[in-house]
Each structure stands twice: as structure tokens, then as C-alpha cells.
C-alpha positions in Angstrom: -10.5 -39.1 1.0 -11.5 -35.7 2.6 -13.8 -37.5 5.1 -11.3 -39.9 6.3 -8.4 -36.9 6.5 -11.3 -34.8 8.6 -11.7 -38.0 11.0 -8.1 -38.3 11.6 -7.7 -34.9 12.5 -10.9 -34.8 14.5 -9.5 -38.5 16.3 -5.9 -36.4 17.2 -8.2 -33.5 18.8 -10.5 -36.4 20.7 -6.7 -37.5 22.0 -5.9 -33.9 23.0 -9.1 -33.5 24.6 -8.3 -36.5 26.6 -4.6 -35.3 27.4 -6.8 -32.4 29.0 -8.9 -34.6 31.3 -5.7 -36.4 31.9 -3.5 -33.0 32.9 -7.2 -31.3 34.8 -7.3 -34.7 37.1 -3.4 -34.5 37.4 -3.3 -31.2 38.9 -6.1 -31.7 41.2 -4.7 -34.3 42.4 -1.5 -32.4 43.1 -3.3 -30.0 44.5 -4.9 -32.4 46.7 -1.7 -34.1 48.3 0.3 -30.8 48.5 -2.2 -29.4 50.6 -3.5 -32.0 52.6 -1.1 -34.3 53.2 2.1 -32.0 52.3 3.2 -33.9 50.0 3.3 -32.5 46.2 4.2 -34.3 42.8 7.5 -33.5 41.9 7.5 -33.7 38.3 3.9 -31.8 37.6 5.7 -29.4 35.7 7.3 -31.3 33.5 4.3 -33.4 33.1 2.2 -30.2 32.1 5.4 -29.4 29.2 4.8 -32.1 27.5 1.1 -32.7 27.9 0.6 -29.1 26.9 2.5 -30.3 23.4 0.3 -32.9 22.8 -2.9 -30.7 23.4 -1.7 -27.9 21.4 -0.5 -29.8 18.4 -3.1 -32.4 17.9 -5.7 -29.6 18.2 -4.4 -27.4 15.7 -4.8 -29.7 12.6 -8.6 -30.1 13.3 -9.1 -26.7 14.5 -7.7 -25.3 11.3 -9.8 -28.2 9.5 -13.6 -27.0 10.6 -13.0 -22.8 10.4 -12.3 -23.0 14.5 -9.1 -20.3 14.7 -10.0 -17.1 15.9 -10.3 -14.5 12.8 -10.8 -10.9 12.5 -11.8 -8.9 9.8 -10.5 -5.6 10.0 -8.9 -4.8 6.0 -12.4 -6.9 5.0 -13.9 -4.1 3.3 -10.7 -2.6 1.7 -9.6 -6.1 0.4 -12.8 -6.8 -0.9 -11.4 -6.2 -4.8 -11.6 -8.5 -7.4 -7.8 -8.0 -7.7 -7.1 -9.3 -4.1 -9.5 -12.4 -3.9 -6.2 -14.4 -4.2 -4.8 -13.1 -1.2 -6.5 -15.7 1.0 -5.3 -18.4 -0.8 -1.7 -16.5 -0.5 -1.6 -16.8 3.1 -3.3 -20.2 3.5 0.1 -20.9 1.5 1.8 -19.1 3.4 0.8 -20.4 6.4 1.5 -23.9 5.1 5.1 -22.9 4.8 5.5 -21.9 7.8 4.4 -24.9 9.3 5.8 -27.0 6.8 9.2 -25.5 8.0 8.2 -25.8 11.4 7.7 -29.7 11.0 11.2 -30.0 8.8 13.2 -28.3 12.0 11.6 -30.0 14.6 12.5 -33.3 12.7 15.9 -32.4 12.8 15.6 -31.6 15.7 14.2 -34.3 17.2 16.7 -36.8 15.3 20.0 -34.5 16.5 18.7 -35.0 20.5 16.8 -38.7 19.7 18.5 -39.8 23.4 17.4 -36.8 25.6 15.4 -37.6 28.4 13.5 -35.4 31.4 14.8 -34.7 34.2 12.8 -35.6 36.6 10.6 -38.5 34.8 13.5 -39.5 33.0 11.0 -39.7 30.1 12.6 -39.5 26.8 11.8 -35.6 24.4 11.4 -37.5 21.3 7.6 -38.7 21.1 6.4 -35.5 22.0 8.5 -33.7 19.4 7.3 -35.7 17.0 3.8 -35.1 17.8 5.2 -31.5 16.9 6.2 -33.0 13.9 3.1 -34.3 13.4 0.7 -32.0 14.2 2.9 -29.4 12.4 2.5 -31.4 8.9 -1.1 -31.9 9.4 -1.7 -28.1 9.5 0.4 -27.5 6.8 -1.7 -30.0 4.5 -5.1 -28.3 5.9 -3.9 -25.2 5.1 -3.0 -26.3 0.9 -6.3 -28.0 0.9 -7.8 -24.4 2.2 -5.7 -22.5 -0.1 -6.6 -24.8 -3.1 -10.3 -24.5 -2.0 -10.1 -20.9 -1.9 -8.8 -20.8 -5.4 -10.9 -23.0 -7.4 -14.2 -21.0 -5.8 -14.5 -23.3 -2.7 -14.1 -21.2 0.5 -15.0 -23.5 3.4 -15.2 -26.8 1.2 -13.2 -28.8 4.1 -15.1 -27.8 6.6 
């Protein structure tokens, strides 16, 4: 079961990679006709908004998944105590709250404003805020499997 969740969340980040290409071709292309031919894309901002929602929150899960975030060790050597070696698993909880909450208010969110669209590409706010929701939820789950992990002995286990 921990394989298949790990190739879900590593398919989502293959999407957001793609998204990437997508938004890197995009540009350059804008690029291309505003200064050659005068003529730029309109709607490239809004375009980058909600590609830019799609890369951040489809990457997060996996990130989060295979020990990819950014960490920094500074209290390492103070919190090294046999007394403190739940606090990991404390924030990895913590954390999962947080997003957990995150994912809960966006879907309200998202339902309260279901027939919002763009302004521009008239494109309707609700699939990309619930890829919020989404990728919200995933982290939240990653980070109770690394908080569980982290107590029972396992640091790293979903990795």
C-alpha cells in the first residue's frame, strides 16, 4: 500500500513537472510574439496563477514523501535528549494539521465560489482549488505516515 501511495504522489509531481514545461514553453512563446511581432498573450498572467497552483501543490505531497524539503539543523545538538525524540513526530503532526486545515478551508472555499471564473480566460477557479485541496490532503497524510514512522523507531521508512 505504501508503494502504490509513493507512485501516486510521484505521478502528481511527473504532472507538475509537466505543468512546468507547459508554463517554460508558454512564456517563451510570449516572449517571442511580444517582441517580434508586438503582439503579447493577454492572459499569461493569469495562466502562470494557476499553473503555478498546480506545480506547487502536486509537488509538495511527493516532495514531503522522499525527505526532499529543505531542513536545517540548528537546535540538533540541544534536542538530541532522550526526552525530546518525540518532538519530530510532534511537528510531523503538527504539520499534518495544518495542512489538514488548509485542505478543510479551501474546500469550503472552493464550494462557496464553485461558479467563479477568470477574467480574462474565462476559465472557471474551481479545479485548481481543488488541486489545493488535493495536494493539501496528500501532505497532510505524508506527514501522519512520517510522524507514525518517527514513533514506532522508523525515521525515513516512506522514503
Amino acid at each position: 500500500m505504501r508503494d502504490l501511495f509513493g507512485r501516486f504522489l510521484r505521478l502528481l509531481s511527473l504532472v507538475a513537472g509537466v505543468v512546468v514545461l507547459a508554463l517554460m514553453f508558454f512564456t517563451v512563446l510570449d516572449v517571442f510574439f511580444r517582441y517580434l511581432f508586438n503582439v503579447p498573450f493577454r492572459s499569461v498572467y493569469e495562466f502562470t496563477e494557476y499553473m503555478m497552483a498546480l506545480v506547487v501543490f502536486f509537488g509538495i505531497p511527493y516532495c514531503g514523501w522522499t525527505g526532499g524539503h529543505l531542513a536545517v539543523d540548528v537546535f540538533a545538538h540541544w534536542l538530541d535528549r532522550p526526552s525530546l525524540r518525540f518532538l519530530p513526530a510532534f511537528l510531523a503532526f503538527t504539520g499534518a494539521a495544518l495542512f489538514a486545515l488548509i485542505a478543510y478551508r479551501a474546500t469550503l472555499e472552493t464550494l462557496a465560489t464553485f461558479e467563479q471564473v477568470s477574467n480574462l480566460l474565462r476559465w472557471p477557479h474551481y479545479p485548481f482549488r481543488f488541486a489545493v485541496v488535493l495536494g493539501s490532503a496528500l501532505y497532510a497524510i505524508v506527514l501522519i505516515v512520517q510522524g507514525l514512522d518517527t514513533l514506532r523507531g522508523r525515521a525515513g521508512a516512506s522514503r
